[in-house]
N, C-alpha and C positions, 0 to 999 in steps of 0.2 A: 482356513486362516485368511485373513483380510489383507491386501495390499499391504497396510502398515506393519502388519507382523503378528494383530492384537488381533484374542479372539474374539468373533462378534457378538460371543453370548455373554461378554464380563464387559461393564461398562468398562472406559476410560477413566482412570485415577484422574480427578482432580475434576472430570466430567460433569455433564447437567446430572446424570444418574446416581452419582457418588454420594454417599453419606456422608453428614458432617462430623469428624470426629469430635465436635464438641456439641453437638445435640445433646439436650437432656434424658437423663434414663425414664424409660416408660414403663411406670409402676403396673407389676401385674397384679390382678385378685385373685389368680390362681396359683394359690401356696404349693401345689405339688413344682413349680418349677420354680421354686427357689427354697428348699428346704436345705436346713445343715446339711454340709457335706457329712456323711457316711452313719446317721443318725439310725439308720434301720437295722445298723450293725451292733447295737447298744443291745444285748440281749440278756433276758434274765430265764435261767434252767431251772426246771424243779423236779426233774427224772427224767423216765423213760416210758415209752407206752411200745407195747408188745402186741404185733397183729395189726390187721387194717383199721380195726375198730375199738381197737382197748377192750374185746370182750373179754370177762372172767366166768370160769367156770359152766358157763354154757356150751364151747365147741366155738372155733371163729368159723362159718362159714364160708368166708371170702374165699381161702386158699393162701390167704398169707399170715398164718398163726406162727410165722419164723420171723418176721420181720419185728426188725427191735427199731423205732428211730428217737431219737433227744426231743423231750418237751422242753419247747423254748416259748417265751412271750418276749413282747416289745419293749425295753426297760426306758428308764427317766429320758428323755430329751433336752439337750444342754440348750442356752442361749447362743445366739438370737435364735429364734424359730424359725424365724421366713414368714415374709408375705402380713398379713391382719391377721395372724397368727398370735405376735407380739402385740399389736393392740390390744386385744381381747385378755391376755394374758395380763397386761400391765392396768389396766384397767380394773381391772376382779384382783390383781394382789394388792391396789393402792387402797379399794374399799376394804380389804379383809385388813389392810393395816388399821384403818380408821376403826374398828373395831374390834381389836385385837385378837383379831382369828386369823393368824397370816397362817397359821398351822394346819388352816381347814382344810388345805388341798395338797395331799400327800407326794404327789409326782403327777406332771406333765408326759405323755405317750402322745407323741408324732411317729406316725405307721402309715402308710401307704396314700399320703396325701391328706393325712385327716389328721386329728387336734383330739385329744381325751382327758378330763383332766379328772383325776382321781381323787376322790373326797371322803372324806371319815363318817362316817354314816351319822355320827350324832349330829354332825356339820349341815348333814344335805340340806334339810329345811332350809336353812337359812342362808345356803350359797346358791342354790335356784331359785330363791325370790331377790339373791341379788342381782342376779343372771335376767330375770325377766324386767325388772324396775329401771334400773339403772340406764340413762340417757346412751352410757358409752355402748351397753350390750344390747339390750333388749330384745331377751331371747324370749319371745313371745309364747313360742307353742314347743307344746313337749308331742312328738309325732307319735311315740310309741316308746315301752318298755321290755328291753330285753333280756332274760335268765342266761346266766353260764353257771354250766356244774363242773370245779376244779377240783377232782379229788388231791390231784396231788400238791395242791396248792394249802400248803398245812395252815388253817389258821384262818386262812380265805377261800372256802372253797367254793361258799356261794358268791357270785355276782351279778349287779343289775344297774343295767346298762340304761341310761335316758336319754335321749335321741332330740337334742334342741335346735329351734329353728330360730332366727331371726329374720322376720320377713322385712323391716326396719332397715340393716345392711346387709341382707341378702347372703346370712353365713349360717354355718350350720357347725355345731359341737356336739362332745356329748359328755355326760357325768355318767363317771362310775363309782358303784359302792359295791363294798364288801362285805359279808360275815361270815361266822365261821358255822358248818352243819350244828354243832354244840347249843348254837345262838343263831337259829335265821330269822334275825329280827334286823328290819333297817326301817325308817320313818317314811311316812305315805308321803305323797307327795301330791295328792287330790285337790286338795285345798289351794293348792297354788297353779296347779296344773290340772282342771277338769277331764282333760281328754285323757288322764293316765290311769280315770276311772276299772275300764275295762282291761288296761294292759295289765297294770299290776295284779288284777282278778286272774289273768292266765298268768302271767308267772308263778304266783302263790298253786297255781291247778297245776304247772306241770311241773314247778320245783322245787317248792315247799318254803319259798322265801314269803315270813308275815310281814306285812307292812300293815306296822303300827299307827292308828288312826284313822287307816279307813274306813269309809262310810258300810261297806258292805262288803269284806271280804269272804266270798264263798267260790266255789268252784263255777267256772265256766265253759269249760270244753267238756269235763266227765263226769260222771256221775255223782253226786255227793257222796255217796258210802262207797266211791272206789277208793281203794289201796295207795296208798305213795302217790307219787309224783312222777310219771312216766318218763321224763326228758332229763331227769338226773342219770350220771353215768354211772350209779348204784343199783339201777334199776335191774329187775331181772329182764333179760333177754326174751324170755316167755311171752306168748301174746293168747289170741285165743283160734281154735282153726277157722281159714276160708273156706267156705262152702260155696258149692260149685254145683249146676245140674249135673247129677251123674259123677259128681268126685270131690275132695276136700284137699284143700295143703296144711299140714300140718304146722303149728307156731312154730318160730325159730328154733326155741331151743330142742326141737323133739325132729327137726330136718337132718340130712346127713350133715358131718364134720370131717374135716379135713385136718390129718396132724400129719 
């Protein structure tokens, strides 16, 4: 402690070091520290998965074919968002009012610092070429496309995920669509987005989602005349054995199981 009483590591109240309590607030660009309060607590359930890995019928290998835990996703995200969060949002609902498609974007998901905005498949076209044009977004480049397989998601079990950049104001979103295994049809997005060329060709390879209008949708990673869609959680466990000098491991489903 200092002669005066005051520690010497906290400036002096009112001191040269002291902040002004009337200083203007200093806008951050990084939305993970100013998101709704308790936003990640917004969850939507749609079962249960059983095991480390939700295998069926093959044997779970892990050792945890007892564990039951709740399938939970990130539900709707209320206003304000936080950060140029809200920009981008109000920006993309005031165009989709000028054309009466304010419907096109089913729910908002704010999860772990990041922005989703959920759109109706017949919709996409036309909200990612408002996403790349538009002075306020100009989400220039689509970096990649990504497959989810939700069985228990009745209704939506396929989803594909576009991953946008805005090199412009230096932000990043993403669009997701839905359909249902009955229908895995959602619209290409090539024509607007060249780079999503090759992504959508592995989606379609490992999950059976068509995207309608592409230039050349054929398999990319396996073999033309192979079976299904490998990366669906429908798939079988089955694979083909490793071979080894002097030994082989047998596919998954033909290894020991644990009950």
């Amino acid at each position: 402690m200092s002669p005066t009483g005051q520690d010497k590591g906290r400036p002096n109240e009112g001191g040269a070091d002291a902040v002004p309590t009337d200083a203007p607030h200093t806008h951050t660009q990084d939305p993970s520290h100013d998101l709704v309060a308790g936003d990640q607590q917004i969850q939507r359930a749609v079962g249960n998965r059983r095991g480390m890995f939700g295998a069926k019928g093959t044997g779970d290998t892990s050792g945890y074919g007892g564990l039951v835990t709740p399938i939970v996703y990130p539900g709707g995200a209320q206003r304000p968002y936080g950060g140029w969060f809200d920009e981008v949002a109000d920006a993309l609902a005031e165009r989709l009012r000028a054309t009466d498609l304010e419907s096109a974007v089913e729910s908002v998901v704010i999860h772990r610092g990041e922005i989703t905005f959920h759109v109706r498949r017949e919709d996409l076209p036309f909200v990612a070429q408002m996403l790349r044009d538009d002075a306020a977004l100009r989400f220039e480049f689509c970096s990649g496309v990504s497959g989810v397989h939700y069985p228990e998601d009745a209704g939506r079990e396929l989803h594909a995920v576009y991953h946008l950049l805005s090199m412009t104001h230096n932000r990043r979103i993403r669009l997701e669509v839905t359909c249902p295994d009955a229908d895995p049809h959602i619209p290409s997005l090539v024509s607007i987005y060249p780079t999503a060329d090759w992504h959508e060709r592995e989606t379609w390879d490992m999950f059976g989602i068509q995207f309608d209008g592409h230039p050349a949708l054929t398999r990319i990673l396996m073999p033309d005349d192979w079976p299904g869609h490998p990366q669906r959680k429908d798939y079988p466990l089955g694979g083909i054995p490793v071979e080894y000098k002097g030994g082989s491991i047998p596919p998954p489903d033909q290894r020991r199981s644990y009950s």
